[in-house]
N, C-alpha and C positions, 0 to 999 in steps of 0.2 A: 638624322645622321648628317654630320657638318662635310662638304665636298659635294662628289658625284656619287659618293656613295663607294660600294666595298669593289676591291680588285678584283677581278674575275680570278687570279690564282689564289688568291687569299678565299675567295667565295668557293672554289669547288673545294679546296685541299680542305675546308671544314665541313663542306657539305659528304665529302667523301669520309670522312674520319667518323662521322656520326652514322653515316650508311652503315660502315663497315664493322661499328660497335655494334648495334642495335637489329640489325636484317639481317637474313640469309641470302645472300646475292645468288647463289645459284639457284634459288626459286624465280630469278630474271633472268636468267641466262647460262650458255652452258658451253664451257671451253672444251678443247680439242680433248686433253685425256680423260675427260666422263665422257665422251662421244665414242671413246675405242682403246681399249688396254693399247694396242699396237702402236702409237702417239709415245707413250711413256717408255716402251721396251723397247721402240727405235732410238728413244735418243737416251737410255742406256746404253744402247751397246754402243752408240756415240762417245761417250762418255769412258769407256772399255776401249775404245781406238786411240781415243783422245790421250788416253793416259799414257799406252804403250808408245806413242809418239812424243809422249815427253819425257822417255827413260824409265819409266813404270816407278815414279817418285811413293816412296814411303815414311814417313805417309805424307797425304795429299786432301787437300780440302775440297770437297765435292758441295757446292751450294744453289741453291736456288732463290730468286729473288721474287716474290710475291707467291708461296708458294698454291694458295688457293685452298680445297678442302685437305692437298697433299697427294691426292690420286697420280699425276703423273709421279713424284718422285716416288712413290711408294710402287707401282709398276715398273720406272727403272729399277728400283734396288733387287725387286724379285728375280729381272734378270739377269743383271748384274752377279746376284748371289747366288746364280743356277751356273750363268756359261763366262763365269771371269771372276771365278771366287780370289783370285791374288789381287785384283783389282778392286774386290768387296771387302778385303781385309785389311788393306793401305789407305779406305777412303776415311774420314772424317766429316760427316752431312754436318752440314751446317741452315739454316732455312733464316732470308729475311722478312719479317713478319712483326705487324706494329701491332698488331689486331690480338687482345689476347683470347677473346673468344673462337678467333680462327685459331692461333697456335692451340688450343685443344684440341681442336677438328683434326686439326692434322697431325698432333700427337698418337690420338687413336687410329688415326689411318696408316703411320708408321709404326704401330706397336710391332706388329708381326714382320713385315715388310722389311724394316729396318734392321736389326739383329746388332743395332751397333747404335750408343751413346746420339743423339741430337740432340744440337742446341740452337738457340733462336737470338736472332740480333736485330736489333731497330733498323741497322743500317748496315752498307759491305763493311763499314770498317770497323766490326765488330767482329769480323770475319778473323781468324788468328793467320799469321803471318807463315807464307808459304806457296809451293806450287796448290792454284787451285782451278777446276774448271766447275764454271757457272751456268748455271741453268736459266732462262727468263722467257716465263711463255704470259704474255698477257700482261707483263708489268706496267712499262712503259705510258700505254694509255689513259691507264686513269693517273697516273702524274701530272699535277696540275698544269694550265694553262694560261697564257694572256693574250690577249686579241687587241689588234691595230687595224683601223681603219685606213686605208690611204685618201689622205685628204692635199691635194694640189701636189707642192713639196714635200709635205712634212706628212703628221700622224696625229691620229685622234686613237687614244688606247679608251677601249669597253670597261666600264663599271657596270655594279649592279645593283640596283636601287629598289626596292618594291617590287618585286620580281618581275622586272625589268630592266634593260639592257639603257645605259647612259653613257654618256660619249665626254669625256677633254681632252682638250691637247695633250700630248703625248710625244715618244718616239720610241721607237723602238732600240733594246739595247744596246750600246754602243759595242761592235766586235761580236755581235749575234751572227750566224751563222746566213742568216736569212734577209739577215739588213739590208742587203742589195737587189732583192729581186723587184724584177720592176712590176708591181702590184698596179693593175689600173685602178684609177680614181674609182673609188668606194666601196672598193672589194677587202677583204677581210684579211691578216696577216697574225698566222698565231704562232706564238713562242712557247717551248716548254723549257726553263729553266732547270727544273730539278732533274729534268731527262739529260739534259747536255751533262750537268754536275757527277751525276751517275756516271756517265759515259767518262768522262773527264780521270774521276775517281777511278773507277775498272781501271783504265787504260795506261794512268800512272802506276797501278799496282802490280800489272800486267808486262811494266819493266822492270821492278824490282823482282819478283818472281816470274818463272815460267808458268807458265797456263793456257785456257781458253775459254771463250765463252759463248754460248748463240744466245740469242735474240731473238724471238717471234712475236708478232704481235701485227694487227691491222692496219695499215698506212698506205705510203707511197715512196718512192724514191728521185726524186725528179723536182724541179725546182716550182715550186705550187703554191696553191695559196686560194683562200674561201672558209667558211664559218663550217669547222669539222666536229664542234659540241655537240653530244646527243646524251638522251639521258631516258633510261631503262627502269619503269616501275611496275609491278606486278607483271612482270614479262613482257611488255608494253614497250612504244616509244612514249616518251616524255616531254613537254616544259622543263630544260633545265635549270630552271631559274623559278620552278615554284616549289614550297614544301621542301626547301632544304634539307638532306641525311636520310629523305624517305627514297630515292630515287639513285641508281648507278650512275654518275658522270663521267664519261670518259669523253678522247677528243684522237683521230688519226695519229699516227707517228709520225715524225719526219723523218725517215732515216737519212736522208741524203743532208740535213742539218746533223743529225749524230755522227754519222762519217766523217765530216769534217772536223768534229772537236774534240777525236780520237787523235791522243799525242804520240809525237812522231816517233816512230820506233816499233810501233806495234801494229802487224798486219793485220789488214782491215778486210771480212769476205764477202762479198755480195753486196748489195740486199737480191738477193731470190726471191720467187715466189715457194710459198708454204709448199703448195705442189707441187714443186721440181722438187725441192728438197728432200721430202717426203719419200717422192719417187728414187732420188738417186741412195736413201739409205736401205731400200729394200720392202717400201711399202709393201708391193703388191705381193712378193715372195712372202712374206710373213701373214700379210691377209691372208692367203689360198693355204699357205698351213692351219692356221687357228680354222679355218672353213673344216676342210677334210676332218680334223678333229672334234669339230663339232658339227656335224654333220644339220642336225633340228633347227641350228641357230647359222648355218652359212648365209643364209639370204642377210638377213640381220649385219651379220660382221661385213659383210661386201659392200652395204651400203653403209656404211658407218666411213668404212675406206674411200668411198665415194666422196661422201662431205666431207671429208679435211683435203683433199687436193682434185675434186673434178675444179674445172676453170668455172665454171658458174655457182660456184658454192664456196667452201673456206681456201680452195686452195690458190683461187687467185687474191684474195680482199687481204690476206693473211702474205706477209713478206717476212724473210729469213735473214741475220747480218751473223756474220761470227767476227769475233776479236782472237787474238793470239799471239803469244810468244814463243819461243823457243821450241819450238815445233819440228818433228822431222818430217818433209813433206808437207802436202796440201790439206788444209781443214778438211775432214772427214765431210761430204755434201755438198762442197764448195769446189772442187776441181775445175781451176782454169779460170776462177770468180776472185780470183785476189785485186782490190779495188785497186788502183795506180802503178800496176804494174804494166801495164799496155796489155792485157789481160781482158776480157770480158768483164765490166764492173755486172750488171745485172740487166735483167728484162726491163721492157719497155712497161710503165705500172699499166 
């Protein structure tokens, strides 16, 4: 190979494309709505708030971006289609989803669930034209990355050679979000391009129509910086630089880099932590119901609620942003979290 070898975002977004063809990623790992139905019918009824606050549009594009095996949306729509049937009948699911061996998975998991037409799109802007609000639990992360080393003035960007990590001059991109933080001498600086794109896209669409959207996913909020690549093989941590498409690569968020490159116009909520949020939609109320009702299986369900928001387990690693237009009142979880309004932007990561 002529250079230093292949880009680190060119390297994972192919090593992720092959993962994501050929493995079952949830035999490595396991996101918040296979951990607890209550995940997925919280942010239904999110979703059921969200809509009555933007005039109860008919109809209305309800999407999710990476949707996974389909478990969280398919537990929204159940109760969605139980306690907001005018809300169920106005929506239009839509699911972004490259993988077509996932869109089966989740085909089948919304057979019953769904009770209404899905369709699948490469990308949001495949999404039909309208009010919509968006789902994204877990996207973000494994959205490729590029890594900068800070070298004196300037920048050394990471390649990837022999499954190994190679270094040339470089900079980081011009008008990046993060281009200013002062990185000491030879600590690491990672960009995700497609994440900002994403964001960018949402947020221009999010002026032409009214909508919403949240965002969940593992990060931080704060201006940072260090080598946040890991990589997930037979439930394992990994080399993610060896055995390319056998192993999960993802990399932190930045939210406080995506806040920024949300365009002007569109309120911007949090970033929270997974656990406040959680907690201010009515976690615990809806845990101790499903309890009572299952009496054999309350320990079970309690502790399932445990891990998506105790502070030593998902509900601190795991941070929450919402986007929004046309909104009556404050994002649904967000109260008082509106970023630049001299408002609480969020917790300390």
């Amino acid at each position: 190979m002529s250079g230093p070898g292949e880009r680190l975002d060119h390297f994972m977004a192919r090593a992720n494309a092959a993962y994501y063809a050929g493995c079952d990623p949830f035999a490595d790992f396991i996101t918040a709505p296979e951990i607890s139905q209550v995940f997925g019918e919280l942010l239904g009824a999110w979703v059921a708030v969200v809509w009555d606050q933007l005039g109860r549009p008919d109809p209305f594009m309800l999407a999710e971006a990476g949707p996974g095996r389909g478990t969280l949306m398919a537990d929204a729509l159940r109760l969605l289609r139980r306690v907001a049937p005018a809300c169920h009948e106005a929506m239009r699911v839509h699911l972004i989803e490259t993988s077509p061996r996932l869109r089966g998975v989740q085909a089948r998991a919304l057979r019953d669930a769904a009770a209404v037409p899905v369709c699948w799109h490469d990308g949001l802007d495949g999404v039909p034209d309208g009010p919509m609000v968006l789902l994204a639990n877990e996207f973000l992360d494994a959205l490729p990355i590029r890594q900068f080393v800070r070298r004196g003035q300037g920048w050394e960007e990471r390649f990837v050679h022999d499954g190994a990590f190679m270094q040339a001059a470089s900079d980081v991109p011009a008008g990046h979000p993060a281009r200013l933080r002062p990185v000491p001498e030879g600590d690491v600086l990672e960009t995700c391009q497609p994440a900002l794109d994403f964001i960018h896209a949402l947020g221009m669409r999010l002026l032409r129509w009214p909508g919403a959207a949240v965002l969940i996913d593992y990060g931080y909020d704060a201006p940072a910086w260090g080598d946040s690549l890991q990589a997930l093989r037979n439930g394992r941590p990994a080399d993610p630089l060896l055995d390319a498409g056998s192993a999960d690569l993802t990399a932190h968020v930045d939210f406080r880099a995506i806040a920024d490159h949300v365009p002007g116009g569109v309120d911007v909520w949090g970033s929270m932590t997974q656990g406040a949020f959680l907690s201010a939609l009515g976690l615990a109320a809806r845990t101790e119901q499903l309890a009572r009702a299952a009496p054999a299986q309350a320990d079970e369900i309690r502790a399932a609620a445990m891990r998506l928001a105790a502070p030593d387990r998902m509900g601190q690693l795991f941070r929450v942003m919402g986007l929004s237009s046309g909104l009556a009142g404050d994002l649904p979880g967000f109260a008082g979290r509106r970023a630049g309004d001299g408002t609480v932007r969020g917790e300390t990561p």
